[in-house]
FISEDO-375864 format. One record per residue (C-alpha): x, y, z; residue in one letter. Coordinates in steps of 0.1 Angstrom, whole numbers, padded with zeros to 4 digits, always signed. Each point is the difference from the previous one (the first is absolute). Layout:
N
XYZA...
// end
This chain:
287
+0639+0512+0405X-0013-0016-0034X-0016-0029+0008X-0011-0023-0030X-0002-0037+0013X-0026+0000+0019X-0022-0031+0024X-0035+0004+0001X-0011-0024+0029X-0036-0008-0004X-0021-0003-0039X-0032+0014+0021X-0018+0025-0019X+0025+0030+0007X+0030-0023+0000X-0009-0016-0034X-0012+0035-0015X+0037+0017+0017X+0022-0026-0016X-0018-0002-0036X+0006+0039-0003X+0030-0001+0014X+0014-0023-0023X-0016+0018-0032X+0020+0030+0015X+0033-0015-0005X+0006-0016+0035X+0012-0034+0003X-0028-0015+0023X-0002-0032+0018X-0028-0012+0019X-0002-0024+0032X-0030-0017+0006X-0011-0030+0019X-0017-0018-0026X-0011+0006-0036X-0013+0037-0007X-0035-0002-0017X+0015+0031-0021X+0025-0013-0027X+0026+0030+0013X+0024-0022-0026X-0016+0014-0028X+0005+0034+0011X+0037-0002+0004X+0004-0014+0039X+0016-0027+0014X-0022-0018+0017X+0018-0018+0032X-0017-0024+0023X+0015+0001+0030X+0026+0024+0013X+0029+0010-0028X+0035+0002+0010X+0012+0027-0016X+0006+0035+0011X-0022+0031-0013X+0002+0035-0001X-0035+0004+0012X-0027-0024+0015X-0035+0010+0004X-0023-0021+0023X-0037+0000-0018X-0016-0021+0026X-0031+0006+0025X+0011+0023+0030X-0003-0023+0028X+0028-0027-0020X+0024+0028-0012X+0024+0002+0028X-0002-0043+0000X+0006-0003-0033X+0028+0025+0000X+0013-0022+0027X-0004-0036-0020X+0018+0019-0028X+0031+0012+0016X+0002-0034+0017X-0001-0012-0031X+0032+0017-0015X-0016+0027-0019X+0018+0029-0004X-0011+0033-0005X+0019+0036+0005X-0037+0016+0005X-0032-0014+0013X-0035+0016-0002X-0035-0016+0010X-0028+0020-0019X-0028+0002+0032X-0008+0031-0004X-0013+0008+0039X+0034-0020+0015X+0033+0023+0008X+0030-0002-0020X+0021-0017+0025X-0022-0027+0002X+0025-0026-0017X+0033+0010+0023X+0001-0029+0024X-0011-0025-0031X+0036+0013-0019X+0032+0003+0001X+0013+0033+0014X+0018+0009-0031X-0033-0003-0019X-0020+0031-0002X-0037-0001+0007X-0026+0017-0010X-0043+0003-0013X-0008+0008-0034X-0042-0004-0006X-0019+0007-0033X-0029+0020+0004X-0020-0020-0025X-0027-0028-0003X+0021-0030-0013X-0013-0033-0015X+0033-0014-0018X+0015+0007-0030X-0020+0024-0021X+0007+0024-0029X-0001+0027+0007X+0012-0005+0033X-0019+0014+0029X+0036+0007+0016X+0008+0027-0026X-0011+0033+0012X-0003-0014+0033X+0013+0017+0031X+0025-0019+0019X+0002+0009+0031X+0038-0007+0018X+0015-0006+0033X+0029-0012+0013X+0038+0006+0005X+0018+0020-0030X+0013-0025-0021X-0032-0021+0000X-0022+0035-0008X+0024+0009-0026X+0001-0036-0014X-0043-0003+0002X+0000+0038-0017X+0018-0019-0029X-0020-0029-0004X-0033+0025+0007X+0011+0022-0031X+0009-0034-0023X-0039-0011+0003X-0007+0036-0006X-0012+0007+0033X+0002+0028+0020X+0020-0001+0033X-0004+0022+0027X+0014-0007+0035X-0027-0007+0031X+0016+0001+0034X-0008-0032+0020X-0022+0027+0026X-0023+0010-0032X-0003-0035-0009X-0030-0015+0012X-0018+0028-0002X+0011-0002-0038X-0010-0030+0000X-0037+0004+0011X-0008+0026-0027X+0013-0026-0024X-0027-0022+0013X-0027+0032+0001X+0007+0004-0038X+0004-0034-0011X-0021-0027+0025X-0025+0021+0016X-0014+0009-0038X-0002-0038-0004X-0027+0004+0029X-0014+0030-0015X-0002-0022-0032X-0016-0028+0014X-0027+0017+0023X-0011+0023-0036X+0000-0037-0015X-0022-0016+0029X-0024+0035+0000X-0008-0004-0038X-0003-0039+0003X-0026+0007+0030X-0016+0023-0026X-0011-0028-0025X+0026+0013-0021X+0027-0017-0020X+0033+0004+0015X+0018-0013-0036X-0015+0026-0015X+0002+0031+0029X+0042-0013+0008X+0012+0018-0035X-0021+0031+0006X+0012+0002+0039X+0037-0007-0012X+0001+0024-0021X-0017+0027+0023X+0027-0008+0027X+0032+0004-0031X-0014+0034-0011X-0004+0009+0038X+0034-0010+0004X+0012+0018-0035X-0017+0033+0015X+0021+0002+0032X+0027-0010-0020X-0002+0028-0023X+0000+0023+0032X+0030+0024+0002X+0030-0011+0027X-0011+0022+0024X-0041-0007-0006X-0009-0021+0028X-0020-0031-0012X-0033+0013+0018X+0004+0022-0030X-0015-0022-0028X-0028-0013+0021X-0034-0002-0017X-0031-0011+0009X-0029+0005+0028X+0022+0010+0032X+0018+0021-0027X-0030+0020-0010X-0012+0001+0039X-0029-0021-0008X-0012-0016+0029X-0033-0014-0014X+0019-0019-0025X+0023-0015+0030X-0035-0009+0017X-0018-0021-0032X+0040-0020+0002X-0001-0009+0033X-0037-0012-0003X+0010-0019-0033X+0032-0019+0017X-0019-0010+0032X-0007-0035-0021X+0038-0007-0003X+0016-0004+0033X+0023+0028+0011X-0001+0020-0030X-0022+0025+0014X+0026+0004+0032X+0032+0003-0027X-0014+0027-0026X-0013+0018+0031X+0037+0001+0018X+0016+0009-0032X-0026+0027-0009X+0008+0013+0036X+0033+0004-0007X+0004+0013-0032X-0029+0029+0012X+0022+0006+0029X+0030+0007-0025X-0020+0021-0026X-0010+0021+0028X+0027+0001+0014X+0016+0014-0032X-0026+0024-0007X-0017-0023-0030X-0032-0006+0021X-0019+0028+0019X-0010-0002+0039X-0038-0005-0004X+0010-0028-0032X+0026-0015+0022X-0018-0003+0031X-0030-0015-0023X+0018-0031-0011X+0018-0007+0032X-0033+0001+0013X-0013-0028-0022X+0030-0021+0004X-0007+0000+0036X-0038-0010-0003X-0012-0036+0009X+0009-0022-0029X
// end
């Protein structure tokens, strides 16, 4: 199948950030929303429908929070849309999730970025972005072809694999956000100035990032650890946990997360028994 007119349902800020690259890619793109999008997606080639279109597509793609999807897909086939494939993009949610909400002669199927998306940007956050797919044939093979036109990189998940998928998503991408905030909170509760420490903290956690990235395919990403647990250093580990005890549950978090990646290292045979055993030690201790 090519499919080239495609409905984005939802100018969220996937939906919006889907159809504006989509549409710079050469696909005639409509959008269906239920009242004015904040994002002008006219400007960037869309057509911007409030309401449901009648027209029939090749493709619709519903960009909307997980609990409306399968409503919204309802409201839209009511409605007289018409679409030979439809995907939701929840990326935890199987592929069949839109069957009873279609036609049968529709295929059905899950297409989600793995990306942090704010609207339309250039570059795009969706280029370079793993898509990961789901669904009956026709709608894999028609979200492989949109996933490739945003310059994406589709792989296919099966709906078992899915959540937990979807839960390392949110290790990588929301639970840093904690991380983030709790090293903002521990400076601020240090009298110092958390303008001036968030530039210097960002850019220790991209070149921590770059470093595992730089890791060989087969390198697991325990590989281009650095740091205290790295170098076995318990002491280190100690003066931390005293330090965070003014910032509540910091002290708890860096101790779980030191646990885990000595348990790893050792496990690996990049920390010794007696180094090992050391920092487990003071991640146990009364905090």
């Amino acid at each position: 199948m090519t499919a080239r007119r495609v409905l984005v349902v939802g100018a969220g800020q996937l939906g919006s950030a889907l159809a504006a690259d989509a549409a710079r890619a050469g696909w005639a793109v409509s959008v269906a929303v239920r009242r004015p999008a904040s994002v002008d997606l006219a400007a960037h080639g869309c057509e911007v429908v409030v309401g449901w279109p009648r027209a029939r597509f090749d493709l619709a793609v519903v960009c909307v929070p997980d609990r409306a999807i399968v409503a919204a897909t309802h409201a839209a086939s009511d409605a007289g849309v018409r679409a030979d494939v439809w995907l939701h993009t929840a990326g935890a949610m199987p592929g069949d999730l839109l069957r009873a909400a279609v036609p049968d002669d529709c295929a059905v199927g899950n297409m989600h970025p793995l990306a942090a998306v704010a609207g339309p940007a250039d570059p795009s956050p969706l280029c370079g972005a793993l898509f990961a797919l789901a669904g009956e044939p026709e709608a894999v093979a028609a979200a492989r072809e949109l996933a490739r036109a945003l310059g994406g990189l589709p792989t296919e998940v099966p709906d078992a694999a899915r959540p937990a998928y979807h839960a390392a998503a949110a290790l990588v991408a929301n639970d840093w956000v904690a991380l983030q905030t709790l090293a903002e909170a521990a400076v601020a509760d240090a009298g110092l100035d958390v303008s001036t420490l968030r530039a210097g903290l960002l850019h220790l956690a991209r070149t921590a990032v770059d470093r595992v990235a730089r890791l060989a395919a087969d390198e697991p990403a325990i590989a281009g650890l650095t740091g205290a647990v790295r170098r076995g250093d318990a002491a280190t580990l100690r003066r931390h946990f005293d330090a965070l005890q003014a910032t509540a549950g910091a002290a708890d978090v860096h101790a779980r997360c030191s646990a885990v990646l000595a348990c790893v290292l050792h496990r690996t045979g990049r920390l010794s028994d007696p180094d090992a055993e050391a920092i487990l030690a003071a991640c146990r201790s009364d905090r």
